[in-house]
C-alpha positions as CSV (number, residue, x, y, z in Angstrom):
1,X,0.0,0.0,0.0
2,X,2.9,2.2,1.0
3,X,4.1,1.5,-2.4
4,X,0.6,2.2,-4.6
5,X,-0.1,5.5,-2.2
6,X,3.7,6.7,-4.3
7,X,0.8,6.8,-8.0
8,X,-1.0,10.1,-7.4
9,X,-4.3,8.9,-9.0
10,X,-4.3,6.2,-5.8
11,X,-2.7,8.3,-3.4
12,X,-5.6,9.9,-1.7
13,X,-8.0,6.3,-1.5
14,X,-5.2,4.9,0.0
15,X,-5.2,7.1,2.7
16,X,-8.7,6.4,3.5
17,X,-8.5,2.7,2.8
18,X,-5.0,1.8,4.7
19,X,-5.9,1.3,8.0
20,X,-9.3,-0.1,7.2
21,X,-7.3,-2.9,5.3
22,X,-4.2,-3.7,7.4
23,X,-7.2,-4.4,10.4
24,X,-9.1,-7.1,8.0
25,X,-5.8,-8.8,7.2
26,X,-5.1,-9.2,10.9
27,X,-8.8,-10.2,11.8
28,X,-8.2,-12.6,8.8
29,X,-5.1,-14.0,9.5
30,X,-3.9,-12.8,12.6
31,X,-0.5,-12.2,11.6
32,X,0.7,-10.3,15.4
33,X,-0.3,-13.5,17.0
34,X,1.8,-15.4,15.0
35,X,5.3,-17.0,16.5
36,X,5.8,-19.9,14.2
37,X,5.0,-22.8,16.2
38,X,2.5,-21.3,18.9
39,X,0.4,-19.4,20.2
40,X,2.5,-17.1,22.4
41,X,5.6,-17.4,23.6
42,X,7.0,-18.9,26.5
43,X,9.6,-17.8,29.2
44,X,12.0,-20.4,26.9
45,X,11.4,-19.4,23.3
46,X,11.1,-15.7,22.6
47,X,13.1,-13.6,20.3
48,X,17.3,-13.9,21.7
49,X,17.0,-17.1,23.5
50,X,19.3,-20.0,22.3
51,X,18.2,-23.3,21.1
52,X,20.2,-25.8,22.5
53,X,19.3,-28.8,20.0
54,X,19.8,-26.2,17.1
55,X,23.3,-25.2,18.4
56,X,24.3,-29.1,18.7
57,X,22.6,-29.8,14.6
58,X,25.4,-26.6,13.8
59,X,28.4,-28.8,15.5
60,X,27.0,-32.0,13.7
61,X,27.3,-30.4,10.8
62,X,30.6,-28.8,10.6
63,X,31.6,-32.0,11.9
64,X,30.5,-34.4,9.2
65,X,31.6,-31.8,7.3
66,X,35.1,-31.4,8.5
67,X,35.7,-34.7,8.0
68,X,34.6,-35.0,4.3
69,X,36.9,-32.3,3.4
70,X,40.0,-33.5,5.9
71,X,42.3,-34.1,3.0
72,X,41.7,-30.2,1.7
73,X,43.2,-27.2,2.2
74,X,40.1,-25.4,3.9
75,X,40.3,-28.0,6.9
76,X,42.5,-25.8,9.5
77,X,39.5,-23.4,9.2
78,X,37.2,-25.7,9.6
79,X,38.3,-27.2,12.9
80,X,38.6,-23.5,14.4
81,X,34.4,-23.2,13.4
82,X,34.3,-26.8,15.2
83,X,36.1,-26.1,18.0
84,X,34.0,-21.9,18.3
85,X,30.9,-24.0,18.1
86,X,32.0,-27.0,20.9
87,X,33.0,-24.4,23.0
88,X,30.1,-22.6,23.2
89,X,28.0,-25.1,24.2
90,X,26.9,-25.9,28.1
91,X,29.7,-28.4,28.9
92,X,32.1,-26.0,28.9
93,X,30.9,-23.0,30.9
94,X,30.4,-22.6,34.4
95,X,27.4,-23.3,36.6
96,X,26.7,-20.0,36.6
97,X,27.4,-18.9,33.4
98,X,24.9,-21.5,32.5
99,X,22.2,-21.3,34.8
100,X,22.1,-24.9,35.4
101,X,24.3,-28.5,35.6
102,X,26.4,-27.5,32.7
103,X,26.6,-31.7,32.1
104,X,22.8,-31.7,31.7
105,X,20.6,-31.4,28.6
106,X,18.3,-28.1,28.1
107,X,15.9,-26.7,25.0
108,X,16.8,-23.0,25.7
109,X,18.2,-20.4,27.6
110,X,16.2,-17.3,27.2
111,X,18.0,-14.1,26.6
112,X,19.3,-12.4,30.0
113,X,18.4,-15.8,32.3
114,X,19.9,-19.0,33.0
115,X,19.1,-22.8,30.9
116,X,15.3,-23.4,30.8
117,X,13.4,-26.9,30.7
118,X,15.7,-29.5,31.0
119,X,15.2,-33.0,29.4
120,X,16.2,-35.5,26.8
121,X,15.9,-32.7,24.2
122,X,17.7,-32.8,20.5
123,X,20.5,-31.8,21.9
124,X,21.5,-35.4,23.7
125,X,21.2,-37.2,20.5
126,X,23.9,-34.9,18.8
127,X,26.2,-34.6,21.0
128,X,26.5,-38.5,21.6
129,X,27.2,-38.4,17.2
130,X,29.6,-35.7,17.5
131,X,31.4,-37.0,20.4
132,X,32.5,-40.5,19.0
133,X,34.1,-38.7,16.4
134,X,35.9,-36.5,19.0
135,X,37.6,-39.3,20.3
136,X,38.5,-40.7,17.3
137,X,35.9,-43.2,16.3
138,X,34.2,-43.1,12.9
139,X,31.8,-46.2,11.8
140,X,32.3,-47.0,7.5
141,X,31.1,-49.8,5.9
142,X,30.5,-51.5,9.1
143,X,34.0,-51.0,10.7
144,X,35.3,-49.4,13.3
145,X,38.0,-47.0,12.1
146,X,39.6,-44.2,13.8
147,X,40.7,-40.8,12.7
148,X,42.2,-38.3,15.5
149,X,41.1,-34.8,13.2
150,X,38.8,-33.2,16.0
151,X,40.9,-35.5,19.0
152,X,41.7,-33.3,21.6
153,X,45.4,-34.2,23.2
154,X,44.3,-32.4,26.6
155,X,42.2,-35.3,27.1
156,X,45.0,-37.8,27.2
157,X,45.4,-38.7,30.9
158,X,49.5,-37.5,32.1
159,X,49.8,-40.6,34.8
160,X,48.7,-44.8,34.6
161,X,45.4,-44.8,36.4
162,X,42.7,-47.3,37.0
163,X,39.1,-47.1,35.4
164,X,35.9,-48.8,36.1
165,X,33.7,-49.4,33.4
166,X,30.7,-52.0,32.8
167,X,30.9,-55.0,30.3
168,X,28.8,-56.2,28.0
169,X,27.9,-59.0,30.5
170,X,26.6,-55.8,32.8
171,X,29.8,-56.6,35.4
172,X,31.9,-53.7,36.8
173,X,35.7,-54.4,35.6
174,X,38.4,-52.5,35.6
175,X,41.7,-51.9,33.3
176,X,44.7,-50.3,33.4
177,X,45.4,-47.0,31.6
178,X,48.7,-46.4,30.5
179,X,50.5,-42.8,30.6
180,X,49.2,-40.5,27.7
181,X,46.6,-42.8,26.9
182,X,42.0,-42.0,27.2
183,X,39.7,-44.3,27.2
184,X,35.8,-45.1,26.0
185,X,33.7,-47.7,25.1
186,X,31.9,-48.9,22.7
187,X,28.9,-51.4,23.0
188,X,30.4,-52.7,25.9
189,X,33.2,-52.9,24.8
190,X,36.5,-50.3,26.3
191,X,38.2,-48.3,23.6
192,X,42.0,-47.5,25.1
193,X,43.5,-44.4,23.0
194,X,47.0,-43.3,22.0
195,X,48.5,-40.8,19.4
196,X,51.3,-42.6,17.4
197,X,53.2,-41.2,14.4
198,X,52.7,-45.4,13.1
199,X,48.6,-46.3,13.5
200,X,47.7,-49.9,14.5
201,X,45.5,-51.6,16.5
202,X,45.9,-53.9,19.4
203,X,42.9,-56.6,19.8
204,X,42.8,-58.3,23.4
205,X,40.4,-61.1,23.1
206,X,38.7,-62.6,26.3
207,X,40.4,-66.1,25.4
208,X,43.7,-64.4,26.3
209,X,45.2,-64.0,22.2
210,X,45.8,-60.4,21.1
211,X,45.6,-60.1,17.7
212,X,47.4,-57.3,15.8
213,X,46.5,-54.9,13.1
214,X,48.6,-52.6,11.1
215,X,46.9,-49.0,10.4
216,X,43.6,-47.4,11.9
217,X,40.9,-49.7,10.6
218,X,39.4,-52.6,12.8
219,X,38.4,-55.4,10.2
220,X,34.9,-56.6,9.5
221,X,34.7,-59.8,11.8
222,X,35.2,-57.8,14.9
223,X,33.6,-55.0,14.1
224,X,30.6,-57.2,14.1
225,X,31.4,-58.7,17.4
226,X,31.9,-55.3,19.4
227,X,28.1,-54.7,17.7
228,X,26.6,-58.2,18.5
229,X,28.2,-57.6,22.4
230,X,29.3,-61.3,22.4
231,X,31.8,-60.9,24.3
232,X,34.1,-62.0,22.1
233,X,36.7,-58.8,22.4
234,X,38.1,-57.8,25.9
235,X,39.2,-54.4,24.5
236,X,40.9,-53.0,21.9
237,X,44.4,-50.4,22.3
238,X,44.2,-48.1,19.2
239,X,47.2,-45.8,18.3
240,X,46.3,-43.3,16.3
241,X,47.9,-41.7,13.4
């Protein structure tokens, strides 16, 4: 209208008309009421808050990304967007920076207030993705392989300690990790971690043979028994490249 009132021969009904218009498109369609998925909005969603889940889709993405275009010139930069994005996130700010557990999952945190309604948002299943790949572990073709772009060397433990984890036989057991060294599992399964400038990977079964592979790429067979959880592997050492 703003635009039609600029044609003199329309000018002066626009004036008249304007007002009368812009109030039957809102009775119509009641376009100030709308938000985009409700009615109104809530302490959590207004205008400046952050969306957790949305935040964690961003990291996914640079991540999958990242490691697509590893072998390319453009990857230094895109670690640095990986690493801005990771460290924005809850885990790594203060209790009261965050407002909450900084551990636990929330949808939002409006602008000027603390994290609001906490639960198994989108952001859990995201940051359980990105994660594997932080400590090395990428799934292809049904393998377990193992690629230390995004691994973070501050994790590596600086003195042998003891950890606890649970088996796939739902047992607490313990192992020994060695100086320089994290660990995870996987299915069940515990995961030990090293950097090595010569990748290979160490396979402890639970019938006492260790079997050894050359490179960062756990074969088919017991790929499929860490997924089955047959207990087949005791743990695997990987040295990563």
């Amino acid at each position: 209208m703003e635009e039609l009132a600029k044609q003199p021969e329309l000018t002066e009904l626009i004036v008249e008309e304007k007002e009368k218009i812009a109030d039957l498109f809102e009775d119509v369609f009641h376009h100030a009421e709308f938000t985009g998925r409700s009615g109104k909005f809530f302490a959590y969603e207004g205008l400046g808050s952050v969306y957790w889940h949305m935040v964690s889709k961003l990291l996914l993405a640079v991540q999958e990304t990242a490691l697509k275009y590893q072998l390319t010139d453009s990857i230094s930069g895109l670690i640095d967007k990986y690493q801005d994005i990771r460290s924005g996130l809850g885990l790594y700010k203060s209790p009261v920076e965050f407002g909450a557990f900084p551990t636990d999952p929330y949808s939002h945190t409006p602008k000027g207030q603390g994290a609001k309604q906490p639960g198994m948002t989108g952001l859990v299943k995201e940051e359980i993705i990105t994660r594997l790949a932080e400590v090395g572990l990428v799934i292809n073709n049904g393998c377990l392989s193992f690629n230390s772009l995004l691994f973070d060397h501050y994790e590596l433990i600086t003195e042998p300690m003891k950890i606890y984890y649970t088996d796939v036989n739902a047992l607490i057991q313990e192992i020994d990790l060695p100086l320089g060294s994290m660990m995870f599992t996987i299915c069940g399964v515990p995961i030990l971690v090293q950097i090595s400038n010569k990748p290979s990977i160490e396979i402890f079964l639970n019938n006492g043979n260790i079997q050894i592979l050359d490179g960062d790429k756990l074969d088919e067979v017991n790929s499929q028994h860490i997924f089955q959880r047959d207990g087949y592997l005791h743990h695997l050492f990987v040295k990563m490249g």
